[in-house]
N, C-alpha and C positions, 0 to 999 in steps of 0.2 A: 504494500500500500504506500501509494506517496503523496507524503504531509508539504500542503502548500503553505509557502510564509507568507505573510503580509507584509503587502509593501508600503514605507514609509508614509505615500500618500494617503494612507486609510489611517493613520495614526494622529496626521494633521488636519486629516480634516473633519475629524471626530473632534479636535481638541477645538478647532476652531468651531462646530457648531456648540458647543457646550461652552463657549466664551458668549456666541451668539443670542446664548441663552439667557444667560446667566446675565447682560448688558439688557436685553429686553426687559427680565421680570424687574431690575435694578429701575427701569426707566419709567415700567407701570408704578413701581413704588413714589417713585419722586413725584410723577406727575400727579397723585392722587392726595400728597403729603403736599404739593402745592394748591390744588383746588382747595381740600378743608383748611387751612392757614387764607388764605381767598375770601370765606366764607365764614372765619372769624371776623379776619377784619372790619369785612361789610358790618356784621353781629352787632360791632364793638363802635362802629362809628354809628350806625344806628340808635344805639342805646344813649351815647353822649349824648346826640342831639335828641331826642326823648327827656330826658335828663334834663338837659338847655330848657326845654318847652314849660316838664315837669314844675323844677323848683320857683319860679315867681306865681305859680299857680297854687302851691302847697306854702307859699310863704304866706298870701293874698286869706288862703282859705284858715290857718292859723292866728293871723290877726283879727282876721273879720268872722269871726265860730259864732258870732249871735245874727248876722246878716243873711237872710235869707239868699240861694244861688240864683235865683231870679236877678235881681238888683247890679249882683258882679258879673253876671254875664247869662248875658236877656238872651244868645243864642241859642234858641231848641234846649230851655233849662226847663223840667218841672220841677215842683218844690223840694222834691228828696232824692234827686238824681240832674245830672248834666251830662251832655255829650256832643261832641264838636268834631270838627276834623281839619288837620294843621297840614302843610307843606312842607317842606326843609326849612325853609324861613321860619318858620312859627305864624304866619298869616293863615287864618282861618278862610277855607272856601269847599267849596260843595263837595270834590272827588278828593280828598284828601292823602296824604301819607301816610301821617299818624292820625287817632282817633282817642282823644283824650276823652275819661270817663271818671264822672266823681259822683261817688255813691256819697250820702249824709245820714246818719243813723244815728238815734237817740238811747243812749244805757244809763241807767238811774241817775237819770236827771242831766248826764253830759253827753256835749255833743262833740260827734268826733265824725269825721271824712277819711275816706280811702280813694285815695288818686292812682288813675291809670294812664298810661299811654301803650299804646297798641298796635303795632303795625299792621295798615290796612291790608295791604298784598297778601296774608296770608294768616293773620289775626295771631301772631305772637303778643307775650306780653314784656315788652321792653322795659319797662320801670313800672314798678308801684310801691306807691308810698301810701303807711298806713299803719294805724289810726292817725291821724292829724286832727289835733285838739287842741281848744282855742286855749288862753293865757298869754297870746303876747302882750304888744302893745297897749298899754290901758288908753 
């Protein structure tokens, strides 16, 4: 019986598809460890400006805890609830980005609010702040 050798060529070129390989899955990797780092960020710049929108709204609603939300903001407010919807800017209009949301609720005798903002595109909830209870400002 006679035993045939392998030639050189089947040794390189085995090595080089398992280099081929191993550079592909290496490249699936990165490129998927860039999308979610992609997709923080947005997260994370989203949230600031929620944030931005947020805090003069939780300051406003902390100083004024006896003022009816009617009165701070007449937009689509009924007595124990408010709900708006902001831009990047923080300007208020019809098809919005964010969709700020403030519940007002009475527990023995005190009043307290819980503020949202919310991303329209897919209804995350990007900041809330809560209980906000009055005592600032006298």
């Amino acid at each position: 019986m006679k035993i045939r050798q392998r030639s050189s060529s089947f040794y390189f070129l085995s090595e080089l598809l398992f280099v081929i390989l191993c550079f592909a899955l290496g490249s699936v990797l990165c490129v998927r460890l860039f999308a979610l780092a992609s997709a923080r960020h947005h997260l994370a710049l989203d949230q600031n400006q929620a944030l931005r929108l947020a805090q003069p709204l939780a300051e406003q609603l902390r100083t004024h805890s006896d003022t009816p939300l009617t009165t701070l903001w007449p937009q689509q407010c009924e007595p124990e609830a408010c709900l708006w919807q902001s831009d990047e800017s923080g300007k208020l209009q019809e098809n919005g980005v964010y969709q700020i949301e403030i519940e007002r609720s009475v527990h023995n005798e005190e009043k307290a609010a819980v503020l949202r903002v919310v991303r329209v595109k897919d209804g995350r909830i990007l900041v809330e702040i809560g209980p906000i209870t009055g005592g600032g400002k006298s």
